[in-house]
C-alpha positions in Angstrom: 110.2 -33.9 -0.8 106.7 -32.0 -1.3 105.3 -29.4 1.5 102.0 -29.0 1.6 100.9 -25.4 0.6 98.7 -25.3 3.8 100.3 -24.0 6.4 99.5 -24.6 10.0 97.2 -22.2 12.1 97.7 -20.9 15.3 95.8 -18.0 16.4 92.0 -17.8 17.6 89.6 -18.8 15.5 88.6 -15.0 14.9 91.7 -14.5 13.6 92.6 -17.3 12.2 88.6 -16.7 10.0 90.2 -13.3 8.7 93.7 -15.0 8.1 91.7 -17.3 5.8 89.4 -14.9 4.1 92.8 -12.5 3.3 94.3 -15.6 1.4 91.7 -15.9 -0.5 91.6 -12.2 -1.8 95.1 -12.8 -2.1 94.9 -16.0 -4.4 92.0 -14.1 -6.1 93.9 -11.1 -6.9 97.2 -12.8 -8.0 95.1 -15.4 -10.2 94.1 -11.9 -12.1 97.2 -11.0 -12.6 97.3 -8.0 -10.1 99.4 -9.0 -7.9 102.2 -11.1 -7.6 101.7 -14.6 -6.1 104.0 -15.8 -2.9 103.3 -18.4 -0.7 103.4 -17.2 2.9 103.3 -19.6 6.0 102.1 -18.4 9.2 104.8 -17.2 11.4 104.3 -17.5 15.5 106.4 -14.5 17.1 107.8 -15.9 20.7 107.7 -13.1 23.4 110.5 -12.2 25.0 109.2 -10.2 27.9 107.4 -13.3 29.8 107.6 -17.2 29.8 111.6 -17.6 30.1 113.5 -18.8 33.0 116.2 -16.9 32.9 119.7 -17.1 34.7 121.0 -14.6 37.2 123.5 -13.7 34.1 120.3 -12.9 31.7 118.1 -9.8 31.8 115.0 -8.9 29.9 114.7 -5.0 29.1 113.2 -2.3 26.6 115.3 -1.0 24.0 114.5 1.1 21.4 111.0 0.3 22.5 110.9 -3.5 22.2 112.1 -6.0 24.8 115.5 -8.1 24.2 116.8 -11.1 26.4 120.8 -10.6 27.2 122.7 -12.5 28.3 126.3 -12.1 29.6 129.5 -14.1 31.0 132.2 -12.2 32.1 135.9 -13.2 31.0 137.3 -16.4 33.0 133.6 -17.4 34.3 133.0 -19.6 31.0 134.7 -22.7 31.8 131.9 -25.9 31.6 129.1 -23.7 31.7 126.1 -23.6 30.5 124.2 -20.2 30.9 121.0 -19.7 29.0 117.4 -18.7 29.4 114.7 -21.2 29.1 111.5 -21.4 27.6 108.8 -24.5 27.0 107.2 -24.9 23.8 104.3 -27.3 22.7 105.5 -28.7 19.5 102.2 -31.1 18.9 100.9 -29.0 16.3 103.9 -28.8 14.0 104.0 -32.9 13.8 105.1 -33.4 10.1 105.9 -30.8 9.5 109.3 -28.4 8.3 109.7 -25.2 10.6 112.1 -22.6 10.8 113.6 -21.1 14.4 114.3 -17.3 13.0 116.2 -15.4 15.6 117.5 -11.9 15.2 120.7 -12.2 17.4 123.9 -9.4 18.1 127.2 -10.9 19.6 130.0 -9.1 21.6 133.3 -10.7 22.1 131.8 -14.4 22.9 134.9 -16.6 23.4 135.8 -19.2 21.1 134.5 -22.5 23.0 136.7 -25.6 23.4 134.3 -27.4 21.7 133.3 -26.1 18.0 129.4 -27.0 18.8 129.4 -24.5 22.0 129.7 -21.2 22.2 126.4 -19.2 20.9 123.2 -21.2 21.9 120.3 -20.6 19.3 119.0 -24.3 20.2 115.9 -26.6 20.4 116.0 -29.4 22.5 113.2 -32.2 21.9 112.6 -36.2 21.7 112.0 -37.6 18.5 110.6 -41.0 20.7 113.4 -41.8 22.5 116.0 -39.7 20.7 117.1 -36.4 21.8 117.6 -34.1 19.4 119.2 -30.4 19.8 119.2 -28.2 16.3 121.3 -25.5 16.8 122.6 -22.1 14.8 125.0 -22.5 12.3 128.9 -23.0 13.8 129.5 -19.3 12.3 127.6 -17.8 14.8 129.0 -19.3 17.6 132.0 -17.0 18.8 133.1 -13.2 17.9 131.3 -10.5 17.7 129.0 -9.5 14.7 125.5 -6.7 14.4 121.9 -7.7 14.6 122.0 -10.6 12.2 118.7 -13.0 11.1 119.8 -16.8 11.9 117.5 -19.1 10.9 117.3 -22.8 11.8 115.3 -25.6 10.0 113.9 -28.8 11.4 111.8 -31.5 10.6 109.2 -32.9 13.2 108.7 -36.3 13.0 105.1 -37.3 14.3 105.6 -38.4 17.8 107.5 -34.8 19.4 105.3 -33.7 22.1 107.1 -30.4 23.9 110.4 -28.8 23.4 112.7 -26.4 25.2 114.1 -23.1 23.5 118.0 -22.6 25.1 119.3 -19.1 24.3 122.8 -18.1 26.0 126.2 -18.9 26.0 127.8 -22.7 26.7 131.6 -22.8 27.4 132.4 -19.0 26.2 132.5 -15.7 27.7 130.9 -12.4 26.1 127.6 -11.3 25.7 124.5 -12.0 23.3 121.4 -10.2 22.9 118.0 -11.6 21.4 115.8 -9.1 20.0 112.9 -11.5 18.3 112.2 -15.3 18.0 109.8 -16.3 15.5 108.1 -20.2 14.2 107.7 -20.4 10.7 105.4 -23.5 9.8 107.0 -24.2 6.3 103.6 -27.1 6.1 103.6 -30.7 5.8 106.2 -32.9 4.7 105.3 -36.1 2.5 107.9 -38.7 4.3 111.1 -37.1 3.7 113.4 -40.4 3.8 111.0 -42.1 1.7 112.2 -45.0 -0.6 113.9 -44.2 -3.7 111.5 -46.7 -5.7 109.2 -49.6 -4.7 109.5 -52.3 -2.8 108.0 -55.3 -4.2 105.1 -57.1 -2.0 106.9 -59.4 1.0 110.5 -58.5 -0.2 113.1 -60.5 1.1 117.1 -59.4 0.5 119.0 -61.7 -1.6 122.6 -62.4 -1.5 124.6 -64.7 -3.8 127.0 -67.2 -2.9 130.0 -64.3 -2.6 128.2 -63.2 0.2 126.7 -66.5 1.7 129.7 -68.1 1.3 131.9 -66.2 3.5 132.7 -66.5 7.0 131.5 -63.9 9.6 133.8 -61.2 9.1 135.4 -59.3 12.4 138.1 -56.5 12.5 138.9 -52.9 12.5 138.6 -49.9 11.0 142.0 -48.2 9.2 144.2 -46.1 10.4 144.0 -42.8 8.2 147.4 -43.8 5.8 148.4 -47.2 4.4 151.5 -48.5 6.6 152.4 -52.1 6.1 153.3 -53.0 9.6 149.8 -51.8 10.5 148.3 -54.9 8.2 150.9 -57.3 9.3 150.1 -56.9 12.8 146.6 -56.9 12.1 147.1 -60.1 10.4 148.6 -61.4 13.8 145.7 -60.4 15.7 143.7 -62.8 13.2 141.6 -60.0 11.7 139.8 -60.8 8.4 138.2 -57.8 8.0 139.6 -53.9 7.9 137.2 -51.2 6.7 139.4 -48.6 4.8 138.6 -45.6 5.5 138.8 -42.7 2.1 138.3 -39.4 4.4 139.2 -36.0 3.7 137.5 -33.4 5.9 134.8 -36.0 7.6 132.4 -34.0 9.5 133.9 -30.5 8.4 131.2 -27.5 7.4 131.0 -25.8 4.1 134.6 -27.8 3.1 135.7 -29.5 0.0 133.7 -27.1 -2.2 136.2 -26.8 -4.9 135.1 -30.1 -6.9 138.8 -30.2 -9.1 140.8 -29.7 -5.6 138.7 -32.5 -4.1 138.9 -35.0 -7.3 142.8 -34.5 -7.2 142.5 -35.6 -3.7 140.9 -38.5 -4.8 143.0 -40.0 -7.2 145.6 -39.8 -4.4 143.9 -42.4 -2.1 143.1 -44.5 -4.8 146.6 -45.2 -5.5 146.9 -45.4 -1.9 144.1 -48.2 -1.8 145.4 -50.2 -4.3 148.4 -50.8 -2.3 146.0 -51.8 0.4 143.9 -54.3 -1.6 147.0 -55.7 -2.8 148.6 -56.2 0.6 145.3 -57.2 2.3 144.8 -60.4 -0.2 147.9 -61.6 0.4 147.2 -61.4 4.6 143.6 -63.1 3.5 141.8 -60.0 5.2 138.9 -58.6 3.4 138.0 -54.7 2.7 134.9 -52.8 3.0 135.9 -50.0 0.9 134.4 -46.8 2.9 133.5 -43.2 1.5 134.1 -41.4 4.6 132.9 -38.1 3.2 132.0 -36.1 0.1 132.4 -33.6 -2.2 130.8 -30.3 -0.6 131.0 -31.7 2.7 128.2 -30.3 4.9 125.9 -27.7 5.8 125.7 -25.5 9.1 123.0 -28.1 10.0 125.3 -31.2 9.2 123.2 -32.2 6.0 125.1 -33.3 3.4 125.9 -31.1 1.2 125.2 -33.6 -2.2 121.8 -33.5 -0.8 120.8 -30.3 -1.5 123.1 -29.3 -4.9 123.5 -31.4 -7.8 126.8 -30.5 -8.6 128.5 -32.4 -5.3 126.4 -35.1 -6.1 127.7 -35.6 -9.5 130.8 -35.2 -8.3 130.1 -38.0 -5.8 128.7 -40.1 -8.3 131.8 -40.0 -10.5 134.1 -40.6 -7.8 132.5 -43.8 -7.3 132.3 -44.5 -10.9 136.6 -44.0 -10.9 136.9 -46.4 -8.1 134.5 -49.0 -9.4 136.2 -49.2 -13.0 139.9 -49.3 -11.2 139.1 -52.1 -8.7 136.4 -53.6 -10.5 137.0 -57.5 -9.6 139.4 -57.1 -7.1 139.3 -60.4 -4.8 140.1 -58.4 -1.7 136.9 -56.1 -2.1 134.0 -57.6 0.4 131.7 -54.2 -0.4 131.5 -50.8 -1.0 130.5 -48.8 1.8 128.6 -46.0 0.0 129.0 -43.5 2.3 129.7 -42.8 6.1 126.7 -41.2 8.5 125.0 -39.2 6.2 122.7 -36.6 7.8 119.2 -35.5 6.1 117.5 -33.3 8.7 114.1 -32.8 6.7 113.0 -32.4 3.5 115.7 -32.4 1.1 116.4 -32.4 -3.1 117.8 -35.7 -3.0 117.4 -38.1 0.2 120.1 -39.9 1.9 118.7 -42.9 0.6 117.8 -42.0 -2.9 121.6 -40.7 -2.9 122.6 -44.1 -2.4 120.5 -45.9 -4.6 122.1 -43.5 -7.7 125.3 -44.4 -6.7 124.9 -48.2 -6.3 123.2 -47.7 -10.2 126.2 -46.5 -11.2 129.0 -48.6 -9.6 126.6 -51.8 -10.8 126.7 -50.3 -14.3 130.5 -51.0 -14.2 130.8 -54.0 -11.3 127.5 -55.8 -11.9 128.4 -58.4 -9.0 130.4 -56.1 -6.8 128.6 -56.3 -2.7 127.3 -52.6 -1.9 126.8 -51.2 1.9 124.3 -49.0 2.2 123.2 -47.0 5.4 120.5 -45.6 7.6 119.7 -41.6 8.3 123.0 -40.3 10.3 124.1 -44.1 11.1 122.9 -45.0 14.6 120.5 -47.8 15.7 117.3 -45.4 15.9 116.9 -44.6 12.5 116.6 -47.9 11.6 113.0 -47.8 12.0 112.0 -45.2 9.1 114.5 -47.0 6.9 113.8 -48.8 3.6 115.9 -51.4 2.2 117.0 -51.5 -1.4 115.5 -53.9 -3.8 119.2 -55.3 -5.0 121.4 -58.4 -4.6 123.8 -58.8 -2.2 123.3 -55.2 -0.2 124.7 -55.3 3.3 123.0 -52.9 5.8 125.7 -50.8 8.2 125.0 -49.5 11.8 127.0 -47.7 14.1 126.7 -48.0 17.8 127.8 -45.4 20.1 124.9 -45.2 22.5 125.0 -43.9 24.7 127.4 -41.7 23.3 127.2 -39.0 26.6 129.4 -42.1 27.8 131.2 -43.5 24.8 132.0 -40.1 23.9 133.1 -38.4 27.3 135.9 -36.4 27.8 137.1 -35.9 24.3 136.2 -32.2 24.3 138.0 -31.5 27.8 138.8 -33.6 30.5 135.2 -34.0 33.1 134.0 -36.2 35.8 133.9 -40.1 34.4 131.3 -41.8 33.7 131.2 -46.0 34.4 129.6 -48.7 32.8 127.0 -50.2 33.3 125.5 -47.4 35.8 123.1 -45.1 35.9 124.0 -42.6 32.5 121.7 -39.7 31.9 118.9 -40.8 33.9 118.6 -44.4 32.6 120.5 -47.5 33.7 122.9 -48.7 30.9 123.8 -52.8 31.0 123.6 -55.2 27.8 119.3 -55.4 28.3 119.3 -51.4 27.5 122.7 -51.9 24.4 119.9 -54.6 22.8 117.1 -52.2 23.5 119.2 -50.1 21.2 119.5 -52.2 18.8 115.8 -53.1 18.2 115.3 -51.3 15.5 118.2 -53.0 13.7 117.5 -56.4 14.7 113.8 -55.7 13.9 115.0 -54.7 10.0 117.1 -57.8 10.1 114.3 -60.1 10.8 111.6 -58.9 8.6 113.7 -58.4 5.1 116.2 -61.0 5.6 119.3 -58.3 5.4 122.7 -58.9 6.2 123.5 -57.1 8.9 127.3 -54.9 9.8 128.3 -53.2 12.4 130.7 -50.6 10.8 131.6 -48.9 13.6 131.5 -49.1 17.6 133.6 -48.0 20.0 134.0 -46.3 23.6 136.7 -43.7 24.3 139.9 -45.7 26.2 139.9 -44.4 30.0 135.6 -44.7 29.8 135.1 -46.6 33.7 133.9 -50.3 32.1 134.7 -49.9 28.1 136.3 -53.2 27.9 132.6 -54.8 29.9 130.8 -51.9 27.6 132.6 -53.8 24.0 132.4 -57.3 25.5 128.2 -56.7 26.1 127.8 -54.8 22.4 130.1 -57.3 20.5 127.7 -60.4 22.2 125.0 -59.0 20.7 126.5 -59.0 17.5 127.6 -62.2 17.8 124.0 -62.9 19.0 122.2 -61.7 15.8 125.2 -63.1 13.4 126.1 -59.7 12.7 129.8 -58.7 10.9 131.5 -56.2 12.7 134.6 -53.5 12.6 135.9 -52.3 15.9 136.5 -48.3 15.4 139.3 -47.6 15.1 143.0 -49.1 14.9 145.8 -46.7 15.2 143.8 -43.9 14.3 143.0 -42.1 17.1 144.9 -42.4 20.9 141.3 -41.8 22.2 140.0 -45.1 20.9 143.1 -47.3 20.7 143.3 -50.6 22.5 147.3 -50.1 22.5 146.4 -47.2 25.2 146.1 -46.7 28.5 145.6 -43.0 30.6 143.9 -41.4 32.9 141.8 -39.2 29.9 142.1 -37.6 27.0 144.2 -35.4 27.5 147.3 -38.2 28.7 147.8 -41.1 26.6 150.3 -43.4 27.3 151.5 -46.6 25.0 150.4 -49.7 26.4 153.3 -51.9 28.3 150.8 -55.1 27.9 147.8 -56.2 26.5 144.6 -53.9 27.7 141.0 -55.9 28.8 140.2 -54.3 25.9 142.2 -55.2 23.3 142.0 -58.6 24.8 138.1 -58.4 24.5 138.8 -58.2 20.8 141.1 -60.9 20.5 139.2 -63.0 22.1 136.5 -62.8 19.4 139.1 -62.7 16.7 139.9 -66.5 17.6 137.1 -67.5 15.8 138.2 -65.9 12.3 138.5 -67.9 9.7 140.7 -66.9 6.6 137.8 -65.6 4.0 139.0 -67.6 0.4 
């Protein structure tokens, strides 16, 4: 995506007159030849020595004549905690635009957190609309103890952030960090990051061919992580016609699956392993959404994809979809193929998430012309539905996962906390099915104006969640609202979702003696299957 070479202003107008007059002596001189041309972007130095709100564990003091901001937890004081000093920032004037967060940070024994996204907080929080978002420092610099070190963080402001809050500190751990220097870089402008890969024709409606039309709405699961027969048979009992088959490797890890032979090895592996699947699965008359659930390279500190920014893990993507195309190519079990899981693009980027997509749906048509393709929105929840495009080819289905709000579907798998119950009052908002389709707006907005089939490739709430079973029953109406196709996530992959469990939290899972509400919430919609031909 193109940034703009004008970078945004923010002194006085004095200075901001002698900033401009200095670039142009600059351009001037290296358009002669006599010096050599770089583009620089204003940077906005944060003081540290007034504006914070600091903690009782955080001090502000000279050293080596220029103020720093420590902060420090002693040993066995870091359990749930959060301890960081504050500081507001108007974030108006960077609308559009890519900025960097440069901090110059030194760490001293800071405990490693129970949760791999605590420990070291370098973080933003801010509201793109109605999301919250928190951009953080890179995982490697949340525990230990390294020297003064430059950690920069990029984000991309969409146009509607208004203010932000810097949190520096320590969340879960124990040790101490000191902050020497924050600084803004305005990188400039960003020309619509997640823009369409090509052009949409005037009033375009999706099309879909009788081997989607055809079929009957599709409800199920998604896969355990191995192929176990028993699993399908009893999955086949519970009158499931749909399973979304899961091809994961290190899903969600940072800086993994980097060696590109290692991870095509892997590869071949699971498609042996999914051609046992497909196999069983026609004879059970359950169809398969056939999902990527990760990618060579895996991602970056700031959970981009890594195919997004280097070429080589894209082609490497692209010809592992090109393997499983020609080997399955016809298969009568295959509904789609689910491109890939939740990719993340957090500003501009090489490649898009959605231009990424497109070149592979190019190159599994080239070998399965007729073969149904799932594509996905920006990281794969609801809200992101609003910036995306569709893709001007036959029968593409459109995936959403639903997880909001995830401070309740999520809780306790990091460490066992207070519960949460549904519906109720959940981070300041009251949750019931009116807010779940308030969610889903976006979605159901796309639906309606390009005529897209819609799936719902993941939802879920963790087991012992106060309400889940209500929480499932409310989501899977609305699907069933909006004619939606739907996967429950997950079967037999995880105790923390399974409907065969029952415990107080996470950290106790017991084997169900009966049937739980929720599992019975999900047969209940399974009665209506029909047997896809």
């Amino acid at each position: 995506m193109a940034v703009t070479s004008g970078c945004r202003q923010n002194g006085t107008e004095q200075e901001n007159t002698m900033r401009n007059i200095l670039i142009a002596a600059v351009t001037i001189l290296a358009a002669a030849g006599m010096i050599r041309a770089e583009q620089t972007c204003p940077v906005r130095t944060i003081p540290l020595d007034s504006g914070w709100r600091l903690p009782p564990e955080a001090r502000i003091a000279g050293a080596g004549g220029r103020p720093v901001l420590t902060v420090t937890v002693p040993p066995g004081e870091s359990a749930a905690r959060q301890v960081v000093a504050r500081r507001t920032l108007n974030l108006v004037p960077y609308r559009g635009h890519q900025v960097e967060f440069i901090y110059e940070v030194r760490a001293d024994r800071v405990s490693r957190p129970p949760e791999e996204y605590n420990g070291v907080k370098l973080m933003l929080h801010y509201k793109d609309g109605e999301k919250n978002r928190w951009p953080n420092a890179p995982r490697r610099y949340s525990f230990g103890s390294y020297d003064w070190s430059t950690v920069t963080v990029r984000v991309y402001f969409g146009h509607n952030v208004k203010d932000g809050e810097l949190l520096i500190g320590l969340q879960n751990s124990s040790g101490r960090i000191e902050i020497r220097s924050v600084e803004i870089r305005d990188l400039g402008a960003v020309s619509d990051p997640y823009a369409a890969p090509v052009p949409l024709p005037e009033n375009y409606r999706a099309e879909y061919t009788a081997r989607i039309s055809s079929l009957p709405r599709l409800r199920g699961v998604m896969s355990p992580n191995s192929y176990h027969p028993e699993d399908l048979e009893e999955l086949a009992r519970w009158n499931s016609n749909l399973i979304r088959w899961q091809i994961k490797k290190n899903w969600g890890g940072f800086n993994a699956d980097r060696d590109i032979p290692e991870f095509t090895a892997w590869f071949q592996t699971k498609l042996d392993e999914l051609e046992k699947v497909l196999n069983h699965c026609r004879k059970l008359g359950i169809k398969v959404a056939v999902d990527m659930h990760g990618a060579p390279g895996a991602r970056l500190d700031n959970f981009d994809l890594a195919m997004l920014h280097e070429k080589k893990y894209a082609d490497a993507f692209i010809a592992c979809w090109e393997k499983l195309a020609a080997r399955f190519r016809g298969h009568p079990a295959v509904w789609a193929y689910d491109i890939i899981n939740e990719p993340q693009q957090h500003g501009a980027a090489p490649v898009n998430y959605l231009a990424i997509q497109y070149r592979a749906a190019a190159a599994i048509r080239a070998i399965d012309p007729d073969v149904p393709l799932i594509v996905t929105c920006n990281i794969g929840g609801p809200d992101t539905y609003r910036y995306l495009k569709p893709l001007p080819l036959k029968d593409v289905i459109y995936t959403v996962h639903m997880y909001e709000p995830i401070s309740y579907t999520h809780q306790g798998i990091s460490g066992v906390a207070p519960l949460i119950s549904y519906p109720g009052t959940i981070d300041e908002k009251k949750w019931d099915r009116t807010m779940l389709k308030k969610q889903l707006e976006p979605v159901r907005d796309f639906q309606e104006k390009y005529g897209a089939r819609i799936y719902v490739g993941e939802f879920s709430a963790v087991r012992y969640a106060p309400g889940a079973a209500r929480w499932l029953e409310d989501v899977i109406s609305l699907f069933e609202e909006y004619g939606w196709d739907w996967s429950y996530h997950a079967f037999r992959e995880s105790h923390f979702w399974s409907v065969e469990h029952v415990g107080p939290d996470g950290a106790h899972p017991v084997p169900a003696d009966e049937d739980t509400d929720r599992k019975r919430v999900l047969l209940r919609y399974f009665e209506k299957n029909e047997k896809p031909e």
